[in-house]
C-alpha beads as a LAMMPS data file, in Angstrom:
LAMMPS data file: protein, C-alpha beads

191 atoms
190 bonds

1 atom types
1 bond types

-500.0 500.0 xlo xhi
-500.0 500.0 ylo yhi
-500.0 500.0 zlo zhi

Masses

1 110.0

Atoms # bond

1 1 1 35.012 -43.795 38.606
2 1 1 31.769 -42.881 40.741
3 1 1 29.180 -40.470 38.807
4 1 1 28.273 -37.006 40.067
5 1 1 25.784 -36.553 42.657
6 1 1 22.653 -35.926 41.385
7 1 1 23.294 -37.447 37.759
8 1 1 19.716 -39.428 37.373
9 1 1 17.848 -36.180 38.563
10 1 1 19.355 -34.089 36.039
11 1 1 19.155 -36.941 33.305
12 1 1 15.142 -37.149 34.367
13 1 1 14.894 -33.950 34.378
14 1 1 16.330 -33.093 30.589
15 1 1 13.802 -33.962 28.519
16 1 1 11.144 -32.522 30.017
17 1 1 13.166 -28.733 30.153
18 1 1 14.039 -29.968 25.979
19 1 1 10.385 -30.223 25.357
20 1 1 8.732 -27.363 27.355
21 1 1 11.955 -24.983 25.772
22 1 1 10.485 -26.341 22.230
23 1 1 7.094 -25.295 23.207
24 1 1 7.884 -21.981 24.524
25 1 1 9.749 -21.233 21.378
26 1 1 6.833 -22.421 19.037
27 1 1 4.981 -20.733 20.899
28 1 1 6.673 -17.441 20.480
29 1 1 6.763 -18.331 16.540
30 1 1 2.936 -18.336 16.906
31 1 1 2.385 -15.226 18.318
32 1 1 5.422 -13.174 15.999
33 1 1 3.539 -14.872 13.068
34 1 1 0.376 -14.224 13.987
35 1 1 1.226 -10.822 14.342
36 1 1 2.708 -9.897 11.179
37 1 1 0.329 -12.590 8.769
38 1 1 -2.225 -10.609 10.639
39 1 1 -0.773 -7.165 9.145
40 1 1 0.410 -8.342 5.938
41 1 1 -3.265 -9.870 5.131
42 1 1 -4.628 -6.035 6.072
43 1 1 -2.404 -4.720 3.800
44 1 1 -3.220 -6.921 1.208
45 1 1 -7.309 -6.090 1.887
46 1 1 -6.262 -2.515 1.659
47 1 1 -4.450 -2.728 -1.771
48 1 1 -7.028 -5.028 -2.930
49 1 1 -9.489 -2.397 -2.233
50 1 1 -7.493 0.511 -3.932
51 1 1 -6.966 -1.412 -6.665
52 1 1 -10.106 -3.396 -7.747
53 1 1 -12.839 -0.768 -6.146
54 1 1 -15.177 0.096 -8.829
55 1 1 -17.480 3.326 -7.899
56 1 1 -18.293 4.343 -11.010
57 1 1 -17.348 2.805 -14.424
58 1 1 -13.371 1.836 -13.713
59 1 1 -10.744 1.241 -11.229
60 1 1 -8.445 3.678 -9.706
61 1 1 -5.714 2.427 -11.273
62 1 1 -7.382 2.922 -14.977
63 1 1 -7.957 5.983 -14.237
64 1 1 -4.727 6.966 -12.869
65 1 1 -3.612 5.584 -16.414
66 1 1 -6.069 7.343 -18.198
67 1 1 -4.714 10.232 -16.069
68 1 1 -0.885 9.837 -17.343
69 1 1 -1.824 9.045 -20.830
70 1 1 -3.854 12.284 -20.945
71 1 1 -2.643 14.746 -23.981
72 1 1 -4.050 18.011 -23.336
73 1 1 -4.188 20.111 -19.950
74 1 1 -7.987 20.026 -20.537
75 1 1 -8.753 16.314 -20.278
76 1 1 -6.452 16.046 -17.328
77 1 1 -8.404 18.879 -15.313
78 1 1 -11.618 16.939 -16.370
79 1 1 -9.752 13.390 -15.034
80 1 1 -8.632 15.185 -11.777
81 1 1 -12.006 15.967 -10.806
82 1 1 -12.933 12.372 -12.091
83 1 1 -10.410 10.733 -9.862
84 1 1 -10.976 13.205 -6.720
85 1 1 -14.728 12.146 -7.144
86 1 1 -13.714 8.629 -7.201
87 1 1 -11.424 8.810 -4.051
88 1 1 -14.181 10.497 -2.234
89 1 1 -16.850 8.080 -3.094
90 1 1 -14.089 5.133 -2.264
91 1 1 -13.444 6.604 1.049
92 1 1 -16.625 8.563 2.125
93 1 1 -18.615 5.430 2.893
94 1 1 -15.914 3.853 4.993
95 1 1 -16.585 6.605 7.481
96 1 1 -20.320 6.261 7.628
97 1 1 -19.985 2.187 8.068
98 1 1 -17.109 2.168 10.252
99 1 1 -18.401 0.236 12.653
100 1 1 -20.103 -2.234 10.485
101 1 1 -17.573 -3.564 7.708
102 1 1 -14.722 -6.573 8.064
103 1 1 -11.642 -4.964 9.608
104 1 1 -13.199 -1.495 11.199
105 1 1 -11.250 0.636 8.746
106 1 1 -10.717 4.434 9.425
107 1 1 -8.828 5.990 6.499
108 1 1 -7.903 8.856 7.130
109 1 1 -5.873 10.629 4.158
110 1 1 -5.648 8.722 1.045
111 1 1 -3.238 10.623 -1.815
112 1 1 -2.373 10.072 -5.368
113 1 1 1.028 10.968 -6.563
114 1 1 1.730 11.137 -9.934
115 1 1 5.537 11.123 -11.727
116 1 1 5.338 11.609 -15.328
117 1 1 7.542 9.789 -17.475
118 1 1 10.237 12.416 -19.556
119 1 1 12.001 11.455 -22.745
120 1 1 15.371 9.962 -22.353
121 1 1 18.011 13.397 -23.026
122 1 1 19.896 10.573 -24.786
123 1 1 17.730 11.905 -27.635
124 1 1 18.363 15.003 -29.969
125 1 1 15.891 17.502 -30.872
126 1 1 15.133 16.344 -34.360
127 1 1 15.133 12.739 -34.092
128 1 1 11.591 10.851 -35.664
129 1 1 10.680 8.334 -34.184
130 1 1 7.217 8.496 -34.881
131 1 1 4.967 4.916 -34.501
132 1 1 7.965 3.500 -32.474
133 1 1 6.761 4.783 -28.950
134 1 1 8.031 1.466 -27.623
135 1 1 11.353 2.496 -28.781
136 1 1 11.920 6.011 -26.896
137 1 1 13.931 5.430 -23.917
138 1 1 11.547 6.757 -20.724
139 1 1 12.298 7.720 -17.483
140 1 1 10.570 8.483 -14.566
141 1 1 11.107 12.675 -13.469
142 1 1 12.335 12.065 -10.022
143 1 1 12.029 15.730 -8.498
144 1 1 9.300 16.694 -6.251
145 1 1 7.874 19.678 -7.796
146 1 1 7.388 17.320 -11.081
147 1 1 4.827 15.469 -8.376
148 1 1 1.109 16.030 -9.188
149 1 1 -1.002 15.218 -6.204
150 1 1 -4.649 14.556 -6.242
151 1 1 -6.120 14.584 -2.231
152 1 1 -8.880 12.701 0.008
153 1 1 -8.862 14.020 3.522
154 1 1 -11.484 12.875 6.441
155 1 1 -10.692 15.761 8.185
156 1 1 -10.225 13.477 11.096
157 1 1 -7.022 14.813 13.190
158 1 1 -4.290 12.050 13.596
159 1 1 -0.802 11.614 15.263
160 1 1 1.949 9.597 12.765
161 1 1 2.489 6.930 15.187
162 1 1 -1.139 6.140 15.615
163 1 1 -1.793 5.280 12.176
164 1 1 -0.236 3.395 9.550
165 1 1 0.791 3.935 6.034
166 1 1 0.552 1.928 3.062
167 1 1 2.182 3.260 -0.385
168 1 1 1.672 1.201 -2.790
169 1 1 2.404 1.571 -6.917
170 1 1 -0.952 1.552 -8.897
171 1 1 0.594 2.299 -12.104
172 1 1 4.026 2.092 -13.440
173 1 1 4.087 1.618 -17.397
174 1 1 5.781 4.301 -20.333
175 1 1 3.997 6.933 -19.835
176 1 1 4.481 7.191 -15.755
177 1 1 4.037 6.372 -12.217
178 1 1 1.576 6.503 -9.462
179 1 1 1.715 6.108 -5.723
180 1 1 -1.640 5.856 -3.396
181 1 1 -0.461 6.751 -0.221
182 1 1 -2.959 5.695 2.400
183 1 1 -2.795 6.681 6.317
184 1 1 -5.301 4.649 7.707
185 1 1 -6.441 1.962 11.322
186 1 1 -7.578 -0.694 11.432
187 1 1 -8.962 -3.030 14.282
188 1 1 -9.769 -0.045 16.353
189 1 1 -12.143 -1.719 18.628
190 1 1 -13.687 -5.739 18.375
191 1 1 -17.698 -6.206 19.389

Bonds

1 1 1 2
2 1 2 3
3 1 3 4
4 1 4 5
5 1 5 6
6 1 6 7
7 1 7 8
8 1 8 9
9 1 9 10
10 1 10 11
11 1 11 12
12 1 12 13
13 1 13 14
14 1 14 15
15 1 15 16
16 1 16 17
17 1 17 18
18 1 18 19
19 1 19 20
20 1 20 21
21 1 21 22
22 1 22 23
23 1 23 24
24 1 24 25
25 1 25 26
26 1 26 27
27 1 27 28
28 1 28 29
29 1 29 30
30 1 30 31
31 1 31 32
32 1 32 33
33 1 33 34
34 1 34 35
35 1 35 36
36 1 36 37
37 1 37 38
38 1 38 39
39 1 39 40
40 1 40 41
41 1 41 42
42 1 42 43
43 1 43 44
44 1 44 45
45 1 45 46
46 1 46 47
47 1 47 48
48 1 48 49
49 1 49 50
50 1 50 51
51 1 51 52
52 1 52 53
53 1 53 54
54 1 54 55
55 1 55 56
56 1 56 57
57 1 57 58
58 1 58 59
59 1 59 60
60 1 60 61
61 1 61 62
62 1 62 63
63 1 63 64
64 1 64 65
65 1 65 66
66 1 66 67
67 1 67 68
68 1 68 69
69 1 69 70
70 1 70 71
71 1 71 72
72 1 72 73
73 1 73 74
74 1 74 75
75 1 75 76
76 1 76 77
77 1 77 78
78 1 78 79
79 1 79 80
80 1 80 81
81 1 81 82
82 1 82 83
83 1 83 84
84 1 84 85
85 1 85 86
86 1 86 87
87 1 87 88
88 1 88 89
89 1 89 90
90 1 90 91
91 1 91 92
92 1 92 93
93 1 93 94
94 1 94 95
95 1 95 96
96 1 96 97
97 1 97 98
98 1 98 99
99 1 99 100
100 1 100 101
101 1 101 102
102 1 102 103
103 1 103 104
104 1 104 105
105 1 105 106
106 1 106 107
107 1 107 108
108 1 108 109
109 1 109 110
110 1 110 111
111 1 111 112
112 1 112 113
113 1 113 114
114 1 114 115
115 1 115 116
116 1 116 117
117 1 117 118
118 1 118 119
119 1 119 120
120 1 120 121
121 1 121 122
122 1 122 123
123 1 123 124
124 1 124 125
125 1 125 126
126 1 126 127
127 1 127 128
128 1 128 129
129 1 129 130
130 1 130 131
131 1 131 132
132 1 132 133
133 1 133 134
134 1 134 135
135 1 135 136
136 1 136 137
137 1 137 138
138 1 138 139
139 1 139 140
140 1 140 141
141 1 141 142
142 1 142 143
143 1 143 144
144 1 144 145
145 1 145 146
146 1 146 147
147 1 147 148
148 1 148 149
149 1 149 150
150 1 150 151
151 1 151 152
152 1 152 153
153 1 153 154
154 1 154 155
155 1 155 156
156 1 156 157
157 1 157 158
158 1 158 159
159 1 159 160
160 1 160 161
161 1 161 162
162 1 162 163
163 1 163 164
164 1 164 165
165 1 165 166
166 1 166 167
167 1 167 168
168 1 168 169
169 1 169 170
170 1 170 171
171 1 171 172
172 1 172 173
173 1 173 174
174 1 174 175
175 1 175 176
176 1 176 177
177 1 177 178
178 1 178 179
179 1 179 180
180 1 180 181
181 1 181 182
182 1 182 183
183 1 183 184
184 1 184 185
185 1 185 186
186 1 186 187
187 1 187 188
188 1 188 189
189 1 189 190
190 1 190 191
């Protein structure tokens, strides 16, 4: 039986077309990766920063729990100023220094929503279960208008698609739930 025409050039010509396919798709793997490591490590400055920030004496998220764990309407007023203070002295700066700090953030909005946790209606009216707080069943009020809100706006105009939005969970224990959400670019412009 005589081989096909042309069956050296072909066989010659295979491993090269294996390797530069290989290299075209690592290469492509590089650049997707890149990509998305490159977001994910923003994100993970961003939340760092929401999290750990110090401004005055605590965190956002112990005051968001100082916040939730608040018993009278009085104290709460007095930590919603404390946290709107807080949120403007976390963000304010970043606008000044745009230009001049690691990943050329513009923040735009930056929101705290908080869910307060409700008593189980599993329970009746009269039960005591007083010094067993572990032991009441909790659960998170779900509806919107049980959402309180505290607000940080630049007052900078901005289209949805330009921007992008991080939500994550500061504080999620017994007593409650918050949620920064934070609308916000980064990488606007390289020197």
């Amino acid at each position: 039986m005589k081989p096909w025409p042309g069956r050296e050039w072909w066989i010659g010509l295979a491993p090269p077309l294996v390797v530069l396919t290989l290299l075209a798709l690592a290469s492509g793997y590089a650049v997707y990766w890149r990509f998305h490591a490159e977001q994910a490590a923003d994100e993970r400055a961003l939340r760092e920063w929401l999290e750990e920030a110090r401004v005055f004496r605590k965190t956002l998220p112990e005051l968001c729990r100082d916040y939730l764990q608040a018993p009278s309407a009085e104290q709460r007023a007095a930590l919603r100023q404390e946290l709107a203070d807080q949120l403007q002295a976390m963000a304010a700066p970043l606008r000044q220094y745009t230009a001049h700090l690691p990943l050329f953030p513009t923040v735009y909005r930056l929101e705290l929503h908080f869910r307060q946790a409700v008593p189980s209606p599993s329970l009746a009216q009269g039960d005591d279960l007083t010094g067993h707080a572990s032991q009441i069943p909790q659960r998170l009020a779900e509806a919107p208008s049980d959402m309180e809100t505290v607000i940080w706006d630049s007052g900078l105009s901005f289209a949805a698609q330009q921007v992008r939005r991080l939500e994550p969970v500061l504080v999620r224990d017994g007593f409650g739930e918050t949620r920064a959400v934070l609308w916000y670019q980064l990488h606007a412009f390289y020197h």
